[in-house]
N, C-alpha and C positions, 0 to 999 in steps of 0.2 A: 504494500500500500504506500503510493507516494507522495507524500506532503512536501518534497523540498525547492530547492532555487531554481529559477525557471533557466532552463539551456540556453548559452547564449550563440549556438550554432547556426549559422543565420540559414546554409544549408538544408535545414530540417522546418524550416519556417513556410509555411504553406502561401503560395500567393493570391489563389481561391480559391474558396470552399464553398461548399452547399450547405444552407443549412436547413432542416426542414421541422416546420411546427403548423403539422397538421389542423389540430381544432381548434385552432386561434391566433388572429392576426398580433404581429407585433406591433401595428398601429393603431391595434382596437383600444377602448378606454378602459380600464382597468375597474374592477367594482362592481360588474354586473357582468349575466351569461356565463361563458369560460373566459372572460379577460378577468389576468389578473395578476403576480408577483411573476410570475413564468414568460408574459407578455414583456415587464420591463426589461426583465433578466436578457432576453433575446435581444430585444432592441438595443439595449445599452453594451453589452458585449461584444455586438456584432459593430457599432460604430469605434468602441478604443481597438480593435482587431482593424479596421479599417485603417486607425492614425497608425497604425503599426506598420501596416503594408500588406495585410492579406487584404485583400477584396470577400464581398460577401458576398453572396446572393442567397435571400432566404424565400423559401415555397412556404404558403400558405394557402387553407382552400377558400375559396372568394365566396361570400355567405349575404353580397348583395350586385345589382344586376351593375351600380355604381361602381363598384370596384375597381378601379383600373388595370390592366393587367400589368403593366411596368410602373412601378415605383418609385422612385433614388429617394430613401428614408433620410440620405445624409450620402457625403460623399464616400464613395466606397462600397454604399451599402444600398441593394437594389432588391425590394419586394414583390418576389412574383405572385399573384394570385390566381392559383390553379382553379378550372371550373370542375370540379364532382360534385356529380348529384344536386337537388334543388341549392339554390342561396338560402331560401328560409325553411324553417320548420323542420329543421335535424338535430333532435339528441344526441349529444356527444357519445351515448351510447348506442347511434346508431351507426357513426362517423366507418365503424370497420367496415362494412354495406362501401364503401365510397375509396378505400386503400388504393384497389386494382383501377380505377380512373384516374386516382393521384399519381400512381406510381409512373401510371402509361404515361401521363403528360409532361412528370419529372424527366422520363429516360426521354420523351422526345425532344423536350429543351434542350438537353447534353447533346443531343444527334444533329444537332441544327450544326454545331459547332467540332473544331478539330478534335480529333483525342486528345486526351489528355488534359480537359478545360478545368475542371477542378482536380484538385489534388487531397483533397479527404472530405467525408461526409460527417456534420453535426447534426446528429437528431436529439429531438427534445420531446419526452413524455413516450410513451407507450407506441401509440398509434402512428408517431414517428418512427419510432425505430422499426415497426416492422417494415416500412417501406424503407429505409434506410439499411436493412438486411438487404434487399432486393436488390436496390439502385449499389451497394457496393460491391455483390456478386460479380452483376455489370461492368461498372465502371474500370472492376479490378483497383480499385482504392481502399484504405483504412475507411473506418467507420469507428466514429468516439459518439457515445451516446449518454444522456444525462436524465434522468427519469425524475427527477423532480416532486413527483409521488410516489408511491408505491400500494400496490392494492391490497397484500397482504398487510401491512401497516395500518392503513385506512383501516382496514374489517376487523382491524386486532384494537380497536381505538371508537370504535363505532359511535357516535351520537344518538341519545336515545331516540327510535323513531325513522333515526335514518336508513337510507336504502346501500346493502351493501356493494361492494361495486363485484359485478362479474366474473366467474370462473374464467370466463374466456381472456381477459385481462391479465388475471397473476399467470394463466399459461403463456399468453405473449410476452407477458413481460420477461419470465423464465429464458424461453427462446432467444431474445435478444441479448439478455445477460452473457448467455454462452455464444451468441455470435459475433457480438462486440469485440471491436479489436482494443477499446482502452473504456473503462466506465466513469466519468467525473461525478462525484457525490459531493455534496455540498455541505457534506460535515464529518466526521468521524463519527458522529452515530449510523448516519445513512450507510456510509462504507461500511460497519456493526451489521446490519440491519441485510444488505446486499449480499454478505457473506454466508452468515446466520441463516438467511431466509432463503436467499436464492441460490444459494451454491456458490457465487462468485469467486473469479480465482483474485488473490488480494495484489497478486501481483499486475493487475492488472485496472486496480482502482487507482484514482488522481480524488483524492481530495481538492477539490477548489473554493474558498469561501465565496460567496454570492457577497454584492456591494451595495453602493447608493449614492448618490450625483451627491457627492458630499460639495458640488456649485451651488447647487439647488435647494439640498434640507441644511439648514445650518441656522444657528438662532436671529430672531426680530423679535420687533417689536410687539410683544404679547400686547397691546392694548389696542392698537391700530389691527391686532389679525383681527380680534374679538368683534372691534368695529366692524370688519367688512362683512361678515356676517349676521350683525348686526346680535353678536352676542352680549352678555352685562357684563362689565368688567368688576363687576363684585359678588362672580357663581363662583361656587369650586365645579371646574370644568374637566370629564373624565369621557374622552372621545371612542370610538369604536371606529375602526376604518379598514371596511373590505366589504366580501361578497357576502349578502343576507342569507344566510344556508345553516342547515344544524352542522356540519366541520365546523366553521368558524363561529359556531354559538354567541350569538351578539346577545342571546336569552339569559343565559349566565350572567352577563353586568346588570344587564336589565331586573331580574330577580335579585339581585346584590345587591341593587341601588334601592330597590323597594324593602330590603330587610334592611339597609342601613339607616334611610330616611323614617321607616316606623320606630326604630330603636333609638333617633335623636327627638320624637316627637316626644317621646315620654321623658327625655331629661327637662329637670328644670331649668336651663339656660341652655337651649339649643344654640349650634352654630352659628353663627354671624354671616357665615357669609351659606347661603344655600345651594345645593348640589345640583347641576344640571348635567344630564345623559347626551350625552352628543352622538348622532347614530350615522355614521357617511359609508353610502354604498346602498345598491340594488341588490332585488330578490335573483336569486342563480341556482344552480341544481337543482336538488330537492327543494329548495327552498320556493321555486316557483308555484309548486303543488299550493300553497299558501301564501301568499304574496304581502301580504295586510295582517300575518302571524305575530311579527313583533309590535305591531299598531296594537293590535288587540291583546296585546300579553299587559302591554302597559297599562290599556285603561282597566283589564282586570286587575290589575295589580294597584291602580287607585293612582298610579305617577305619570298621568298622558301629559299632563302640566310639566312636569320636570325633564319629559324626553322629546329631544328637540330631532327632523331628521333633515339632512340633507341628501341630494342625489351624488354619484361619483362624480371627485371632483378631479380637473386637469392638475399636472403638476405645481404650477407656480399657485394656480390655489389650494390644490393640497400640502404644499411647504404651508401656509397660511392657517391652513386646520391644526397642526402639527401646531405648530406657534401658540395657537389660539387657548390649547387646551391645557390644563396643568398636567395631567397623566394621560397617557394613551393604553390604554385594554389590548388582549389578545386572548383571549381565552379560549382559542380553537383548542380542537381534541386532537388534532395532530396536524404539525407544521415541518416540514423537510429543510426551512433556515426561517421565514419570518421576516419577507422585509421591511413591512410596516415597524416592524420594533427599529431597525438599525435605522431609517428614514426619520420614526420620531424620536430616537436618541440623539442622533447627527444635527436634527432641529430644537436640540436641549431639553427635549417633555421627556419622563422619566416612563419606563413601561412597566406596566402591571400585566404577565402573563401567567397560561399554564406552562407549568413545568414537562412539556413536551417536546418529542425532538428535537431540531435544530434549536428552539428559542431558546434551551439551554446555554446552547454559545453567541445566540445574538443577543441577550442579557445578563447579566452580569448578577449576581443576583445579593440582595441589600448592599449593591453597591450604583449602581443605574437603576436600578428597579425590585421589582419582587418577581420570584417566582411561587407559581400556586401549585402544590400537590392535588393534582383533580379537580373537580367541577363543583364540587360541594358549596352551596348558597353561603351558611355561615362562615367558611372558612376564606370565600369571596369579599364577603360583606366586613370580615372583620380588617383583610388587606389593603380593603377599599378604605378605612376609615383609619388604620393607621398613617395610609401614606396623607389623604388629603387633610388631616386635620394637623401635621408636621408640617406647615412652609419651612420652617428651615431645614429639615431633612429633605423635600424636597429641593429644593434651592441647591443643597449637596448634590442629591442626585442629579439634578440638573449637567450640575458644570460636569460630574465625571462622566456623565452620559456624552457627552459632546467628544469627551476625550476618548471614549470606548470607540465609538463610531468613528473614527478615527483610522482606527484600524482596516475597516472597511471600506473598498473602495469598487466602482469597476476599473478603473486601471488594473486593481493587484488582480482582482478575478481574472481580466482580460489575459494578464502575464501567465495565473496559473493555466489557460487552455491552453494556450502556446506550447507550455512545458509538456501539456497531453500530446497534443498536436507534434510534438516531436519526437514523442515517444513511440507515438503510432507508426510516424513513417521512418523513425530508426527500425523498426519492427519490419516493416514491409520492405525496408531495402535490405535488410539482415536475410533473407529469403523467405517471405510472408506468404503460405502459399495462393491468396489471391491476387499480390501483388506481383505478378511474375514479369507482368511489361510496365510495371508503372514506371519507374527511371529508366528504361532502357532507349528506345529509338523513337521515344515520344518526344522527347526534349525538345527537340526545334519546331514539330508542331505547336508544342505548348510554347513556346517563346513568340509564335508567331500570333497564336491567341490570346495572347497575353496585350502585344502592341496593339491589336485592332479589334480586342474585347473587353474594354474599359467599361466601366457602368454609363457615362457618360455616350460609350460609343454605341452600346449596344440598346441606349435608347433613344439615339438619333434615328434608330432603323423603326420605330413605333410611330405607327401615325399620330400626326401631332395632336387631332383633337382628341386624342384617349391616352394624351400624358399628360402627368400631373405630377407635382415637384412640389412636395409638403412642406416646404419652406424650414419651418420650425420645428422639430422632430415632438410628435405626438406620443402619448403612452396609456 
């Protein structure tokens, strides 16, 4: 299993790759549907991989008639939106139905062009990778893949209520484990977890920490965020930010906040300053079955008053929620890193999570925030009320939070693929047996696709009215 210095062998440094993220765009908004921490991750990795000198090209399946099918996310980095199966009205558990159209139209992009056009394949999540098995059979290229979930995980973690995820899932995902020429886990439990659960060989795992535009989340002016959302600047402010679903249990705070507020109603000199629930993000998975689930949890609960919601918000105003709030929530039932936590530590708000997977090492724990053993209301409610009625220990956690997150970057992420990434094709030139012609008498075709297969070049060839140039890079 390998955690160390990224190779500085420039030879081994890929100049473009595919990367492929089947059931959801990297330029979708994160917070609702399947957009969500998986979205960023992709986006943002594949642009410092771009300042680095690989070129990207990421597949994604196009899920409206708007879509464009050529992209440039940012320089370097070019979003194709493959057409399978309808734009609307697919459950991502129906998305396997649609593989065998993704994979046709992945291998005929590569056919358009000389061999040798990419030089290794990233897949991301399950349903990536199995076509990322395919497309590397193929290409005769490495394949590093990063699963991001895992479904044995999930079902071994389950949310009361919720729906487990499919046999057919932990089989595929099995499959790929062993097909995989390198696996990046995004923490040393995951790589635990991949070992333990799926057989993984360890020599073949890349830990990579996952980051966070530490441009972007970094501390302001708590009184000015408050204003633009038109918050009080005299609540204790305790935010939730993600997909409305039983994984990320937004119900847990919500029931926490209701046992914490009964429990000061009865003191005789309640708090001064009173508690407001801040709820950002849309209904997604199972969570659709019920859309108006946490609406009505609260007014049964007697705190519709107290839980304020917003819709998902874009970056520079989600830096601004982060800001706004004194503590930020995570109480999902299982997280593979958590980057709401490093986003709102990086923004100086201290995190209150459960003590599951990854958030373990994106928290620090009574040192940036708390972690919670399990789901349990009073054991929520009582964490709830230690942190927010401490401003000075907030105020602590505050500033060490900003220095945790610190740590966290996508640069350093972007560095540890690299190090995958040359691990892989130290492997397949070592004599990989799929890699048998990859460096061999490809080289001048790939050099010659290379000068007249730039992102730029390659969407000069789209017709002009169905290009479109995101200007600002979206998330």
């Amino acid at each position: 299993m390998h955690t160390g210095v990224v190779s500085q062998r420039s030879d081994l440094r890929p100049n473009r790759i595919a990367v492929l993220s089947v059931h959801t765009s990297p330029l979708a908004q994160p917070g609702t549907g399947d957009a969500g921490g998986m979205n960023v991750y992709v986006l943002q990795t594949a642009i410092e991989l771009a300042r680095r000198g690989t070129e990207v090209e990421i597949f994604t399946r196009a899920t409206s008639s708007n879509d464009e099918p050529l992209v440039e996310a940012a320089p370097g980095v070019l979003v194709r939106h493959v057409q399978a199966g309808p734009f609307e009205g697919l459950d991502k558990h129906d998305l396997p139905t649609q593989l065998c159209p993704f994979a046709a139209e992945v291998l005929r992009t590569e056919a358009r062009n000389l061999p040798g056009h990419y030089d290794l394949i990233h897949s991301h999540y399950w349903l990536s990778g199995q076509v990322g098995w395919l497309t590397r059979d193929r290409w005769r290229v490495p394949m590093v893949h990063t699963a991001h979930t895992l479904a044995a995980v999930k079902n071994a973690y389950l949310a009361e209520g919720d729906t487990p995820e499919p046999a057919a899932r932990e089989i595929g995902e099995k499959q790929i484990v062993a097909e995989a020429d390198r696996l990046i886990a995004n923490t040393a439990e995951e790589a635990r977890q991949l070992v333990e659960l799926y057989g993984a060989d360890p020599d073949r795992i890349d830990v990579v920490l996952p980051g966070a535009d530490l441009t972007r989340y970094r501390p302001g002016d708590k009184a000015a965020a408050r204003a633009e959302f038109g918050l009080s600047p005299h609540e204790r402010i305790v935010a939730f930010i993600g997909r409305i679903q039983p994984l990320k249990a937004p119900d847990v705070l919500v029931r926490a906040a209701a046992r914490m507020l009964a429990e000061e109603a009865t003191l005789s000199r309640p708090p001064a300053r009173p508690l407001r629930v801040l709820i950002v993000g849309g209904p997604s998975g199972s969570g659709l079955e019920r859309p108006d689930a946490l609406i009505e949890l609260a007014s049964a609960l007697g705190i519709s008053d107290r839980v304020t919601f917003l819709p998902p918000q874009p970056p520079n105003r989600l830096a601004q929620v982060y800001r706004a709030a004194d503590l930020v929530a995570v109480p999902s039932y299982n997280e593979s890193f958590g980057l709401v936590a490093i986003e709102a530590q990086a923004s100086g708000t201290p995190v209150l999570a459960a003590d599951v997977g990854g958030l373990g090492t994106a928290v620090r724990d009574n040192v940036t925030g708390l972690l919670v053993p399990g789901h349990d209301t009073d054991d929520w409610a009582i964490a709830l009320r230690r942190l927010l009625n401490d401003p000075a220990g907030l105020d602590a956690m505050s500033l060490a939070a900003v220095e945790h997150a610190a740590n966290f970057s996508w640069a350093h992420t972007a560095d540890g693929m690299l190090d995958s990434y040359a691990a892989a094709l130290s492997q397949s030139r070592a004599g990989h047996p799929l890699a048998g012609s990859l460096h061999s008498d490809s080289n001048f075709a790939r050099s010659q696709v290379r000068s007249a297969g730039s992102p730029r070049a390659l969407l000069a060839g789209v017709e002009p009215a169905r290009r479109r140039r995101t200007g600002a890079v979206r998330r």
